[in-house]
C-alpha positions as CSV (number, residue, x, y, z in Angstrom):
1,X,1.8,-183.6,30.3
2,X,0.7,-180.1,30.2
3,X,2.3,-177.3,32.3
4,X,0.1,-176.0,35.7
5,X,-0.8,-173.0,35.1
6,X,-1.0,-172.0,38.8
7,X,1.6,-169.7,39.4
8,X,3.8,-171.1,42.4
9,X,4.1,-169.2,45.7
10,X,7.2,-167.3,45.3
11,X,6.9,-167.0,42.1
12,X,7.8,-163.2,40.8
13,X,4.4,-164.0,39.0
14,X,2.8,-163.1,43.0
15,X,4.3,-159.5,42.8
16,X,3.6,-158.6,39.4
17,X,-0.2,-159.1,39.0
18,X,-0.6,-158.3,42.9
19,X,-3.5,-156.0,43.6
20,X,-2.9,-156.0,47.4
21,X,-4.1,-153.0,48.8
22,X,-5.4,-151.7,45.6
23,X,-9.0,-150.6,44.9
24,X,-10.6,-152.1,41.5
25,X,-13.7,-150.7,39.9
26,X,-15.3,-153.6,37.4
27,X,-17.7,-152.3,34.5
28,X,-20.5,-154.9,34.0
29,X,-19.1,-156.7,37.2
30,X,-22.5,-158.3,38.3
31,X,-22.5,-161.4,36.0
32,X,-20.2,-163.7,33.8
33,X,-17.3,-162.3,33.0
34,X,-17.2,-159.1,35.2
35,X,-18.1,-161.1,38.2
36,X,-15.5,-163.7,37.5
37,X,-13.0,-160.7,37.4
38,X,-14.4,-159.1,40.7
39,X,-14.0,-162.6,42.5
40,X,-10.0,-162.9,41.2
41,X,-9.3,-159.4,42.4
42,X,-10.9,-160.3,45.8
43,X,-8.5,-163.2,45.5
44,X,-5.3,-161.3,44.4
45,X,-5.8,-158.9,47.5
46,X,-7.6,-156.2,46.4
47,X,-8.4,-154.1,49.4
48,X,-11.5,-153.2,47.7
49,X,-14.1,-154.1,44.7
50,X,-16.6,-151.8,43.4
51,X,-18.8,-152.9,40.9
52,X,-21.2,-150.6,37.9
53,X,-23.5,-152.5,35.7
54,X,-27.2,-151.4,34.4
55,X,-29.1,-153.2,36.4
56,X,-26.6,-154.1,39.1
57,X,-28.1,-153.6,42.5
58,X,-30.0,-156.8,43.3
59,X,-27.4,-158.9,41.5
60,X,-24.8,-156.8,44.0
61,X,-25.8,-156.9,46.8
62,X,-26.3,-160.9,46.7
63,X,-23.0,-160.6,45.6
64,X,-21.7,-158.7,49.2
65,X,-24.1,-161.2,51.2
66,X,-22.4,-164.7,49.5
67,X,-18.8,-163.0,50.1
């Protein structure tokens, strides 16, 4: 049986990747990858998310109206 890789609640694991209160900014953050990212750093507690990419703003701001 393989291992969960879901850290558990008081895990030291918490505190060490913790971005609560922090503020990220995500390169190339509207799709794939970058938007994965954004989403786990909205889930890790970051206070806030900013997002650049070249042709970002329609992709963003569906982004801000689904969260």
């Amino acid at each position: 049986m393989a291992p969960s890789l879901t850290p558990r609640k008081n895990s030291p694991m918490n505190d060490l990747f913790s971005l609560s209160g922090r503020v990220a900014l995500i390169t190339g953050g509207s799709r794939g990858i970058g938007r994965m990212m954004a989403e786990g750093f909205l889930r890790a507690g970051a206070a806030r998310v900013y997002i650049t990419a070249r042709k970002a703003a329609d992709r963003v701001l569906r982004m801000a109206e689904e969260a």
